[in-house]
PDB file of N, CA, C and O in Angstrom, chain B, residues numbered from 101:
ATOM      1  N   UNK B 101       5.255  18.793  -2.595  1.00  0.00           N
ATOM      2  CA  UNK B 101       5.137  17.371  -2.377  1.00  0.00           C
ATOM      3  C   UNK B 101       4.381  16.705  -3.532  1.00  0.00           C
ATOM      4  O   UNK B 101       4.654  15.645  -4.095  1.00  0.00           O
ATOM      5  N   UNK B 102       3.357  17.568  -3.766  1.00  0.00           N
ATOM      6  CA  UNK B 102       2.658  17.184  -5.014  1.00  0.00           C
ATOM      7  C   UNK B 102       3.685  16.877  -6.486  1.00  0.00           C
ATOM      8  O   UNK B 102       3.146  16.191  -7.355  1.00  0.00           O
ATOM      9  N   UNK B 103       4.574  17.183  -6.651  1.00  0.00           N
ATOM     10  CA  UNK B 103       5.589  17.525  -7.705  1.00  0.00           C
ATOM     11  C   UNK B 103       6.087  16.049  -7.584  1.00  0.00           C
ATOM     12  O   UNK B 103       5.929  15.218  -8.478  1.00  0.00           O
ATOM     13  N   UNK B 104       6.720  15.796  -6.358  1.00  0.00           N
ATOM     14  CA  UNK B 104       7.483  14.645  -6.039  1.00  0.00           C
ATOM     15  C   UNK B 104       6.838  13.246  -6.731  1.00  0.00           C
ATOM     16  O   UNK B 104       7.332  12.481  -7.559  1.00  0.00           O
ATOM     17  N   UNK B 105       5.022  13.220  -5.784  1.00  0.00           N
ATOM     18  CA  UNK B 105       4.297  12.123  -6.284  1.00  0.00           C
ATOM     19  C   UNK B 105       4.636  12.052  -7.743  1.00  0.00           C
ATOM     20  O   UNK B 105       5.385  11.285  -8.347  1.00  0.00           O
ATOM     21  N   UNK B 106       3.788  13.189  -8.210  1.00  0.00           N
ATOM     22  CA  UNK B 106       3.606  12.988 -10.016  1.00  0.00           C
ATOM     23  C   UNK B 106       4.827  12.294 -10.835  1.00  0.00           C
ATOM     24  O   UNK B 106       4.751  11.351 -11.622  1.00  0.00           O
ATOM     25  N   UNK B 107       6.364  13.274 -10.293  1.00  0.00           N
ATOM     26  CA  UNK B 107       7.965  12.126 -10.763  1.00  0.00           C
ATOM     27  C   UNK B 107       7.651  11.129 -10.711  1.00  0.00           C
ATOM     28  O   UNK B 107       7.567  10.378 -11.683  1.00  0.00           O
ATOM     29  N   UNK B 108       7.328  10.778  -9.285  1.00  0.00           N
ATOM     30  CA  UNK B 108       7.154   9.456  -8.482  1.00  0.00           C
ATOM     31  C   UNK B 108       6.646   8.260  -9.852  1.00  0.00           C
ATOM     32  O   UNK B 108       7.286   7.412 -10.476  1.00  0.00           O
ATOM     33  N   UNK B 109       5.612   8.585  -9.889  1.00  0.00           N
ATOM     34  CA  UNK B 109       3.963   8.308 -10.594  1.00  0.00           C
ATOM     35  C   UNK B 109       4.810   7.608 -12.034  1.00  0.00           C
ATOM     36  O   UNK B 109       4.989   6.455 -12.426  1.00  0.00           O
ATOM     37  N   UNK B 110       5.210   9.019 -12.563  1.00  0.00           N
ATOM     38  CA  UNK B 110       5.636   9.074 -14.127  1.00  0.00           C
ATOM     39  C   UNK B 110       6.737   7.932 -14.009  1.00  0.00           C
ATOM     40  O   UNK B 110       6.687   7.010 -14.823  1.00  0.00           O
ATOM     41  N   UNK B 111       7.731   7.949 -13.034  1.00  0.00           N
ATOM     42  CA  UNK B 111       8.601   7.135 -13.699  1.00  0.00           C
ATOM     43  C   UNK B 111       8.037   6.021 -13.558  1.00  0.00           C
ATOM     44  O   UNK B 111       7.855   5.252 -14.501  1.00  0.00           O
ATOM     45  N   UNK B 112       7.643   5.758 -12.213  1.00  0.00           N
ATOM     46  CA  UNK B 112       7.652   3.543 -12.008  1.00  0.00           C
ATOM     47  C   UNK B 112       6.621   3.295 -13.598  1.00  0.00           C
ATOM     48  O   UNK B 112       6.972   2.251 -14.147  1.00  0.00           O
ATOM     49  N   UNK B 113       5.615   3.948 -14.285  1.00  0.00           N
ATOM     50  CA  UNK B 113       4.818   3.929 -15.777  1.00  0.00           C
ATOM     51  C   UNK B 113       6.141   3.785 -16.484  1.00  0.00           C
ATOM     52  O   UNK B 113       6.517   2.685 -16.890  1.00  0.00           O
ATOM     53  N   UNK B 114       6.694   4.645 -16.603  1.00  0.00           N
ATOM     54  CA  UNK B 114       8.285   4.527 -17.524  1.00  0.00           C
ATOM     55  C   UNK B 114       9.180   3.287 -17.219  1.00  0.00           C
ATOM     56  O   UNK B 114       9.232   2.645 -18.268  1.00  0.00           O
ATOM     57  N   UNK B 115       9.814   2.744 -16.375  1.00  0.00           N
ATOM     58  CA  UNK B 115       9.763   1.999 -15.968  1.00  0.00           C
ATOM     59  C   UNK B 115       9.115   0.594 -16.422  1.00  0.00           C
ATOM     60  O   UNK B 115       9.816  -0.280 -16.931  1.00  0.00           O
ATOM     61  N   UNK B 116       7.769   0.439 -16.213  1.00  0.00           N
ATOM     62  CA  UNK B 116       7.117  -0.951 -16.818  1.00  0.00           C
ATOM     63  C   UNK B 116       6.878  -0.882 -17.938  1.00  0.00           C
ATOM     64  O   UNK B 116       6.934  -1.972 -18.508  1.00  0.00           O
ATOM     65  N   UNK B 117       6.540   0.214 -18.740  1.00  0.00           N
ATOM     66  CA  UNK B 117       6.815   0.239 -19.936  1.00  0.00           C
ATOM     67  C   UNK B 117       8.045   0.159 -20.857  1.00  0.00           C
ATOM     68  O   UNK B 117       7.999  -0.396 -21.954  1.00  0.00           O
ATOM     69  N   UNK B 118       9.117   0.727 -20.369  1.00  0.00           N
ATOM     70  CA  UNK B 118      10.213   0.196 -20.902  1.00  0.00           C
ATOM     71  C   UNK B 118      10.776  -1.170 -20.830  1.00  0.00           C
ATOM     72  O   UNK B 118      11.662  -1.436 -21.642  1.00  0.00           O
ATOM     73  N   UNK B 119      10.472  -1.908 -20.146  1.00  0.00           N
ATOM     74  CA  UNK B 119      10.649  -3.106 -19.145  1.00  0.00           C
ATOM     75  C   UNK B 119       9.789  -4.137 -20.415  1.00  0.00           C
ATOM     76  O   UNK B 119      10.432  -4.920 -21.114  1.00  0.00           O
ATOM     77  N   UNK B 120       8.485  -3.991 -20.530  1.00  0.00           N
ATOM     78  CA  UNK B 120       7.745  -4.011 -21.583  1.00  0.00           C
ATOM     79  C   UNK B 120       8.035  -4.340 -22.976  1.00  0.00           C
ATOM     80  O   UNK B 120       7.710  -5.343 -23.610  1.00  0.00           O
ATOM     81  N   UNK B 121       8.744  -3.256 -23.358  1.00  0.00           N
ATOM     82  CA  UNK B 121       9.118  -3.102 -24.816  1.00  0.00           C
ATOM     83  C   UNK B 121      10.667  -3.776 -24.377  1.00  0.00           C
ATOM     84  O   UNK B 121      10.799  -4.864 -24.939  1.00  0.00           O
ATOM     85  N   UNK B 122      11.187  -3.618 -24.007  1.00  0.00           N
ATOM     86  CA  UNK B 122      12.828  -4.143 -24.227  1.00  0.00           C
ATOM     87  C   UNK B 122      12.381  -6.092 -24.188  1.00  0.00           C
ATOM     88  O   UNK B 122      13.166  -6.876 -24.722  1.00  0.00           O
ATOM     89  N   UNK B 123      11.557  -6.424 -23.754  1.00  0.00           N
ATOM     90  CA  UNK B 123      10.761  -7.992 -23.368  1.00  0.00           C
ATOM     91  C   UNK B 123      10.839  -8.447 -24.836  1.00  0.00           C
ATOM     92  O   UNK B 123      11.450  -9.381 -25.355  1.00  0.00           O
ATOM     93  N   UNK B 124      10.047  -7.517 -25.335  1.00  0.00           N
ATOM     94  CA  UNK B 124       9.329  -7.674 -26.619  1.00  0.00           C
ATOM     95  C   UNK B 124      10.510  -7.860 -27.701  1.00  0.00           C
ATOM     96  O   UNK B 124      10.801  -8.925 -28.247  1.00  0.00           O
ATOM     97  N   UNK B 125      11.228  -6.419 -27.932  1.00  0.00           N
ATOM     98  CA  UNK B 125      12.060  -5.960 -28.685  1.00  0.00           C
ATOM     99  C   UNK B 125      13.318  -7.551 -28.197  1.00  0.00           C
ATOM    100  O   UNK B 125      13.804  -8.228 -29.102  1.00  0.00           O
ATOM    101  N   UNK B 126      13.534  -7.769 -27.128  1.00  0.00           N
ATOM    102  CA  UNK B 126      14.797  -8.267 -27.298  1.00  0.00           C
ATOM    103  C   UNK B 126      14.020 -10.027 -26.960  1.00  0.00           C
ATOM    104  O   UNK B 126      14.953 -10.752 -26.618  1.00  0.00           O
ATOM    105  N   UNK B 127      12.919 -10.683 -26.964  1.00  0.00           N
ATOM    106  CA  UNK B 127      12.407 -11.649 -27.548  1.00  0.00           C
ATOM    107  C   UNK B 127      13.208 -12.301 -25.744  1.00  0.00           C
ATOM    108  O   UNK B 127      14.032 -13.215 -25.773  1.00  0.00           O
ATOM    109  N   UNK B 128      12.854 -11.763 -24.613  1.00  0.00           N
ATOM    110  CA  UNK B 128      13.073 -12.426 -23.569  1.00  0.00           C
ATOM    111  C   UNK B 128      11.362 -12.900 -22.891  1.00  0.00           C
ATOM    112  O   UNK B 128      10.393 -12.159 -22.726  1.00  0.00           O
ATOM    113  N   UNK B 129      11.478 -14.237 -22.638  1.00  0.00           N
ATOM    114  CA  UNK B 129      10.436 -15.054 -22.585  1.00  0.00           C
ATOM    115  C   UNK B 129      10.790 -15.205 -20.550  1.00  0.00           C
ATOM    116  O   UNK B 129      11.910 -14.855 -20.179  1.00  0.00           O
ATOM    117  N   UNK B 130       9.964 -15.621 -19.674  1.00  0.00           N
ATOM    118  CA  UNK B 130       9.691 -16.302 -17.729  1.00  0.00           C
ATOM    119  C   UNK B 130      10.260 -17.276 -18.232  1.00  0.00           C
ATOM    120  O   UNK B 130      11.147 -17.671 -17.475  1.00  0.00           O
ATOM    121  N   UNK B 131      10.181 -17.894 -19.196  1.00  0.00           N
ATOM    122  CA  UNK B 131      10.999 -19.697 -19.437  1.00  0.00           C
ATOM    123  C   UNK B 131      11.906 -19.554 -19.316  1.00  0.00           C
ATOM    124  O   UNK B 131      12.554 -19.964 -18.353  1.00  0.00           O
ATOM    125  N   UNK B 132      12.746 -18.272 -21.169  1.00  0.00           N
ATOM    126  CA  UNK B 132      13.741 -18.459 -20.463  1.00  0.00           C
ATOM    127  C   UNK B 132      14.608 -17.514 -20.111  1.00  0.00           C
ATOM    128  O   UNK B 132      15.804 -17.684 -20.351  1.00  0.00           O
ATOM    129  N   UNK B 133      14.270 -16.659 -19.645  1.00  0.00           N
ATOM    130  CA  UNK B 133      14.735 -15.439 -19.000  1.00  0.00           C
ATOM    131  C   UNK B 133      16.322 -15.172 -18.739  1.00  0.00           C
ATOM    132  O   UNK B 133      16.904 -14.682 -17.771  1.00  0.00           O
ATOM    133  N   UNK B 134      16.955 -15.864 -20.411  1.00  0.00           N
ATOM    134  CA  UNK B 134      18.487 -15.397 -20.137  1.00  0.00           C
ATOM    135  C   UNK B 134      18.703 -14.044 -21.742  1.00  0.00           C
ATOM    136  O   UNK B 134      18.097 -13.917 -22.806  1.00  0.00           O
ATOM    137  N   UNK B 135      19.513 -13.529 -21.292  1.00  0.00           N
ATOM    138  CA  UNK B 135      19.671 -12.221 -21.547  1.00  0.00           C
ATOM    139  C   UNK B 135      20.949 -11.856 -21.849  1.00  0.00           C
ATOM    140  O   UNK B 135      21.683 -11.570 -20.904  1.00  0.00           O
ATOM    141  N   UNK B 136      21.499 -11.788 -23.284  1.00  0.00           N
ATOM    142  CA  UNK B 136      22.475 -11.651 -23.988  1.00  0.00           C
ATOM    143  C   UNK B 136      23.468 -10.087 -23.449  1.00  0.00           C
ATOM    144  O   UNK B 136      23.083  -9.173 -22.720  1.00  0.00           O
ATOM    145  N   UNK B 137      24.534 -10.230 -23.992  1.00  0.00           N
ATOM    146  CA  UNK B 137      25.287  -9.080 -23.195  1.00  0.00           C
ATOM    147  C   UNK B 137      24.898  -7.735 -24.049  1.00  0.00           C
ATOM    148  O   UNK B 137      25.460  -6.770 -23.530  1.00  0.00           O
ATOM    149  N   UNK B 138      24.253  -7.424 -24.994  1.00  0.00           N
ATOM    150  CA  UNK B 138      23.515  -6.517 -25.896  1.00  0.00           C
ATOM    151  C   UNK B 138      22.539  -6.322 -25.002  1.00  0.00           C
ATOM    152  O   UNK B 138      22.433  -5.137 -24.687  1.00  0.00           O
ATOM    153  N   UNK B 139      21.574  -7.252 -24.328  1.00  0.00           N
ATOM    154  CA  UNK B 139      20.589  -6.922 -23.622  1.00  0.00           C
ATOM    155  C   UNK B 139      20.523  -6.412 -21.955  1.00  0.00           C
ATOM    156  O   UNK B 139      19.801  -5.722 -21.236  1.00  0.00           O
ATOM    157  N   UNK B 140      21.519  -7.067 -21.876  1.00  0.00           N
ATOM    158  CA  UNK B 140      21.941  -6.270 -20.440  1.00  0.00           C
ATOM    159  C   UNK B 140      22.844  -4.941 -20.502  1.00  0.00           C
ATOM    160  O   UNK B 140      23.027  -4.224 -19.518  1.00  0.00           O
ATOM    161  N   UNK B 141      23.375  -4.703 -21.748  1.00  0.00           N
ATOM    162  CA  UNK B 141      24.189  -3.583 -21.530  1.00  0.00           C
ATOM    163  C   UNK B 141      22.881  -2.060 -21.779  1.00  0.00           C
ATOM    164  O   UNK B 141      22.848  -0.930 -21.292  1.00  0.00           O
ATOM    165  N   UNK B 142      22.186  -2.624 -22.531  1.00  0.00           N
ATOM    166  CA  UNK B 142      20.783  -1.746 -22.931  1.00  0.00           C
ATOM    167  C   UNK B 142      20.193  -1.645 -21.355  1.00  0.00           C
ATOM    168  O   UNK B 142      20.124  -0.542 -20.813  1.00  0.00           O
ATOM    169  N   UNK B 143      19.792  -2.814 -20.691  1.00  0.00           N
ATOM    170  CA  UNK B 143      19.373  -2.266 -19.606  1.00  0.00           C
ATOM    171  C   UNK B 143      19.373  -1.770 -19.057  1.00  0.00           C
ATOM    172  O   UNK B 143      18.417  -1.049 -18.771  1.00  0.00           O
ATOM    173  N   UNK B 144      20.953  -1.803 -18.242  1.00  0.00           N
ATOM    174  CA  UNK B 144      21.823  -1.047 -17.441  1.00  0.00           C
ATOM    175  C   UNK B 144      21.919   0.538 -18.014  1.00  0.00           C
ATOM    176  O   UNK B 144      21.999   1.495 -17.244  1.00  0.00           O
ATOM    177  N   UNK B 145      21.899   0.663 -19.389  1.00  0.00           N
ATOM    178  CA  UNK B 145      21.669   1.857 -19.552  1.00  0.00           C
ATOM    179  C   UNK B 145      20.592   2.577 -19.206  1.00  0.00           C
ATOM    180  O   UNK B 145      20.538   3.552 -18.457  1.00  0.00           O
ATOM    181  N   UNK B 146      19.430   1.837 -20.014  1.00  0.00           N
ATOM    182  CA  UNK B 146      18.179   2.152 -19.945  1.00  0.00           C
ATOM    183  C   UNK B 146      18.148   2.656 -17.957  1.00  0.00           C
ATOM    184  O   UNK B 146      18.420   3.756 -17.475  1.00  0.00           O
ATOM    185  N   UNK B 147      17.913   1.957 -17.559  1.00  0.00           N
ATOM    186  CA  UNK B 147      17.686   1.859 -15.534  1.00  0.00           C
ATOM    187  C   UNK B 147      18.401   3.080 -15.314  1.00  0.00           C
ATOM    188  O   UNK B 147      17.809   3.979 -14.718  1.00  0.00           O
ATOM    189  N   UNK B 148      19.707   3.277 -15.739  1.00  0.00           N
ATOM    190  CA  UNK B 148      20.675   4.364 -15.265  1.00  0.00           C
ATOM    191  C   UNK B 148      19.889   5.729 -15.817  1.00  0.00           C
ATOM    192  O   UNK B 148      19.675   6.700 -15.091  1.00  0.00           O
ATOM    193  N   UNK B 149      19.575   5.663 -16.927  1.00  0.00           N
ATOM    194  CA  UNK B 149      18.494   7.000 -16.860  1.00  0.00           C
ATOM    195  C   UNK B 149      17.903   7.191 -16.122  1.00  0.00           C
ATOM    196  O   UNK B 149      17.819   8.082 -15.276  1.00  0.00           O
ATOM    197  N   UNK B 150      17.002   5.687 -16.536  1.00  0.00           N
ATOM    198  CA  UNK B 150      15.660   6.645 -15.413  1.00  0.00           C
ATOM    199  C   UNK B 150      16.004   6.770 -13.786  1.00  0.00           C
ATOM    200  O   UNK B 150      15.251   7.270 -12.951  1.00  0.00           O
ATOM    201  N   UNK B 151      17.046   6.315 -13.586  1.00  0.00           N
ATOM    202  CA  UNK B 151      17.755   6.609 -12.365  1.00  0.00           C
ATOM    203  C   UNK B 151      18.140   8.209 -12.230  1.00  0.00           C
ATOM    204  O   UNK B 151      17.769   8.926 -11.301  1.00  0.00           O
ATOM    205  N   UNK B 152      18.952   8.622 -13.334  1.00  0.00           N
ATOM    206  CA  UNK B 152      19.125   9.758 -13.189  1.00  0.00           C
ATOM    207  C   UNK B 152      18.320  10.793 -13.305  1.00  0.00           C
ATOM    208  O   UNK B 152      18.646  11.831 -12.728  1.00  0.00           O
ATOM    209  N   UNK B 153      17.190  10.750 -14.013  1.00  0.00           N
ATOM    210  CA  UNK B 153      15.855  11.136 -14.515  1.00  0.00           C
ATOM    211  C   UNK B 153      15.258  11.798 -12.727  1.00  0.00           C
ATOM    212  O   UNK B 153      15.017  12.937 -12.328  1.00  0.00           O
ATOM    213  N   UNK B 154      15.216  10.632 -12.145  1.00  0.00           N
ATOM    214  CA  UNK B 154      14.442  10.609 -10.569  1.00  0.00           C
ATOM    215  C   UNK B 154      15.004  11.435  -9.757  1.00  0.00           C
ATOM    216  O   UNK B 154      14.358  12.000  -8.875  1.00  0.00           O
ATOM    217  N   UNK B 155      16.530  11.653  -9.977  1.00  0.00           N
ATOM    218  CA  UNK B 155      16.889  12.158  -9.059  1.00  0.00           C
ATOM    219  C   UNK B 155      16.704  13.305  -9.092  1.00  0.00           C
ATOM    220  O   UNK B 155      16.085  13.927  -8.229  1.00  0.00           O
ATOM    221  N   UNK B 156      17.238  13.805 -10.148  1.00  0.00           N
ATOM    222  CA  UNK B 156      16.884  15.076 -11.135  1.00  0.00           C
ATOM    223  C   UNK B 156      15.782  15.909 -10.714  1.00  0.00           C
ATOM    224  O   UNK B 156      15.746  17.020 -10.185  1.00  0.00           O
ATOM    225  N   UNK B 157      14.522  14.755 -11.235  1.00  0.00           N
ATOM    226  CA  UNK B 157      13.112  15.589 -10.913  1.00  0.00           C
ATOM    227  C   UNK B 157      12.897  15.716  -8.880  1.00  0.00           C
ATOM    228  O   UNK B 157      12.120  16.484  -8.312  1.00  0.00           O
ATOM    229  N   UNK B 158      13.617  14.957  -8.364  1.00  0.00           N
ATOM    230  CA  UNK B 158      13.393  14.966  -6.886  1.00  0.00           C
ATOM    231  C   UNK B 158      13.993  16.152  -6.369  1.00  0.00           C
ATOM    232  O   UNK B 158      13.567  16.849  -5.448  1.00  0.00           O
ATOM    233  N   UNK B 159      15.475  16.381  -7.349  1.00  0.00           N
ATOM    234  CA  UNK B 159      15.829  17.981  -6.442  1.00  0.00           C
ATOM    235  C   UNK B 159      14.804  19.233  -6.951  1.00  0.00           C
ATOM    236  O   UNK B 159      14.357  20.222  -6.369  1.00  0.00           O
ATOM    237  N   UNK B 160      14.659  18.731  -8.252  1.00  0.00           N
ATOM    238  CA  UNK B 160      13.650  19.857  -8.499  1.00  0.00           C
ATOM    239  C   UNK B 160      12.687  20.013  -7.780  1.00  0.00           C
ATOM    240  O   UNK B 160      12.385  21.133  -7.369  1.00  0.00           O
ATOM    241  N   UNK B 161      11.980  18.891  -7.467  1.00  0.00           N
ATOM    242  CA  UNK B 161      10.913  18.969  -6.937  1.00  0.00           C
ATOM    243  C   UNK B 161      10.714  20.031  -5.622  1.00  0.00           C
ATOM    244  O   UNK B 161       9.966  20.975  -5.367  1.00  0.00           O
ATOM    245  N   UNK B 162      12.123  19.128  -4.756  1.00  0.00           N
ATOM    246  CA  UNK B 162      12.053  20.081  -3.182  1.00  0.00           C
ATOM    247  C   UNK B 162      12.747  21.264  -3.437  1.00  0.00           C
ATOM    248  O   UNK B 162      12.932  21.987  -2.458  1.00  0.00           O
ATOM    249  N   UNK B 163      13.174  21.633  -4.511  1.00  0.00           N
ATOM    250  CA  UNK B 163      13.796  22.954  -4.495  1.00  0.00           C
ATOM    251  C   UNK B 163      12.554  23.805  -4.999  1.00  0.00           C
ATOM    252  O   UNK B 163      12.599  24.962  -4.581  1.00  0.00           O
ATOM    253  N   UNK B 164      11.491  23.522  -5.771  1.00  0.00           N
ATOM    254  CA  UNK B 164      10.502  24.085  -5.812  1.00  0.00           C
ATOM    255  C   UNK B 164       9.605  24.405  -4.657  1.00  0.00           C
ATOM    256  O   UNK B 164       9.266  25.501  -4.211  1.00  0.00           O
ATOM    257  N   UNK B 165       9.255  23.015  -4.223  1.00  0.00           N
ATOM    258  CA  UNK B 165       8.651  23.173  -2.557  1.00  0.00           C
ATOM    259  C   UNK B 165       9.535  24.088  -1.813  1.00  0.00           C
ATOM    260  O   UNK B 165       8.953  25.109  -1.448  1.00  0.00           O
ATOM    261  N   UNK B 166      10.976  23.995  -1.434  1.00  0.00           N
ATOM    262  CA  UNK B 166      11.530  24.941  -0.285  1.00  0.00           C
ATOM    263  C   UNK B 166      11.198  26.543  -1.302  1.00  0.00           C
ATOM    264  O   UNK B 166      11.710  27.451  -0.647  1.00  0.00           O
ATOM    265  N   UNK B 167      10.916  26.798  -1.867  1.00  0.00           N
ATOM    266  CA  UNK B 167      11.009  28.265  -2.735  1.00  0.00           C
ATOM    267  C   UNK B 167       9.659  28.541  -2.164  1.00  0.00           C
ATOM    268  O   UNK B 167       9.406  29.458  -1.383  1.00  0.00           O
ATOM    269  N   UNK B 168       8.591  27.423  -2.751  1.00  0.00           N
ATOM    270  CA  UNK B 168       7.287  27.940  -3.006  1.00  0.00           C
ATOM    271  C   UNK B 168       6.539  28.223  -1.398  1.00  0.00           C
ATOM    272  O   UNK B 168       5.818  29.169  -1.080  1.00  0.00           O
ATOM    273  N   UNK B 169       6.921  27.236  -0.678  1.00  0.00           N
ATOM    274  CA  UNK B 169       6.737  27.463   0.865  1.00  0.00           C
ATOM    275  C   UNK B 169       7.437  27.740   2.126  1.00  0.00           C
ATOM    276  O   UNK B 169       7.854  26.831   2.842  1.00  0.00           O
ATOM    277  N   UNK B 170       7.585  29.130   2.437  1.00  0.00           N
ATOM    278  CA  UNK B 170       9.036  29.242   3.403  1.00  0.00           C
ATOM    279  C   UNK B 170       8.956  28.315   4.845  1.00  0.00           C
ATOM    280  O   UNK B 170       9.943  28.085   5.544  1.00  0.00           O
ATOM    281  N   UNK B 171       7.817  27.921   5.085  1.00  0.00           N
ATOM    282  CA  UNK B 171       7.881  27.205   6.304  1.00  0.00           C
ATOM    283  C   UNK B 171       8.527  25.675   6.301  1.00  0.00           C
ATOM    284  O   UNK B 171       8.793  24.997   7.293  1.00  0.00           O
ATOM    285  N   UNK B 172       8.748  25.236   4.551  1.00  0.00           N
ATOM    286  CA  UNK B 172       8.793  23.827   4.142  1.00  0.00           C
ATOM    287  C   UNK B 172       9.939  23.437   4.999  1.00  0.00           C
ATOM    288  O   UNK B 172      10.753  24.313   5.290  1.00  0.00           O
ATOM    289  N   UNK B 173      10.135  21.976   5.531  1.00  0.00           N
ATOM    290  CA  UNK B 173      10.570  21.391   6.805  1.00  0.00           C
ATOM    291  C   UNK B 173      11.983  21.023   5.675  1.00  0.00           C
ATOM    292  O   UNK B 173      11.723  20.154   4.841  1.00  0.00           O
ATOM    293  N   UNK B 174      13.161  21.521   5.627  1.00  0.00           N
ATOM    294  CA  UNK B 174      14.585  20.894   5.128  1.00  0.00           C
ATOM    295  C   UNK B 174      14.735  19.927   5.247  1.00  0.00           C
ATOM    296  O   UNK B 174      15.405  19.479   4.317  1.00  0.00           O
ATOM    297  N   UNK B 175      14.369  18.953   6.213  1.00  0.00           N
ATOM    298  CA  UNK B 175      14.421  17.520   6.789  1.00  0.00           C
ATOM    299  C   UNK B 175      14.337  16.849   5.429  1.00  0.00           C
ATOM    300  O   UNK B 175      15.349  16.239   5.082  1.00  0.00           O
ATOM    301  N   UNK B 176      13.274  16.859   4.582  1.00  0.00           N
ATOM    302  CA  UNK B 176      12.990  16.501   3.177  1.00  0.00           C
ATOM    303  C   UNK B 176      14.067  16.191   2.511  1.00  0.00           C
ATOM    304  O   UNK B 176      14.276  15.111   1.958  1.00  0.00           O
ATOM    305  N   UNK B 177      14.877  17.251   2.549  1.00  0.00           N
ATOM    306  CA  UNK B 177      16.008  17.682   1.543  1.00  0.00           C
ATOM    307  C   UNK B 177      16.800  16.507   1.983  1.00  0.00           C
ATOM    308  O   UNK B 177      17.908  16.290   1.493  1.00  0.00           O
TER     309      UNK B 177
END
């Protein structure tokens, strides 16, 4: 479970930091918060990682937990 948090943890940091720099890098301002098709296609990429990233580390995670503890509840899974 501990495994899960830490993913957990790491990405939403990954996440605002990328969020962060793409702000910066692609010069999007709260005023005016419109967003060229270069910048949304980056996003959508960008998100889809760390989408896939999460999931990734989540099977790992409980496949570590169901290994490391035989009593661990499948329900998880």
């Amino acid at each position: 479970m501990k495994e899960l948090i830490i993913v957990g943890i790491v990405l939403i940091i990954a996440v605002w930091l990328g969020e962060r720099f793409l702000k910066r890098k692609l010069h999007i301002t709260k005023k005016t918060n419109t967003m060229d098709d270069r910048a949304k296609i980056l996003q959508f990429f960008a998100l889809a990682i760390l989408m896939i990233g999460f999931v990734i580390g989540s099977i790992i995670g409980s496949v570590t937990l169901a290994t490391k503890y035989e009593n661990f509840n499948f329900v998880y899974f």
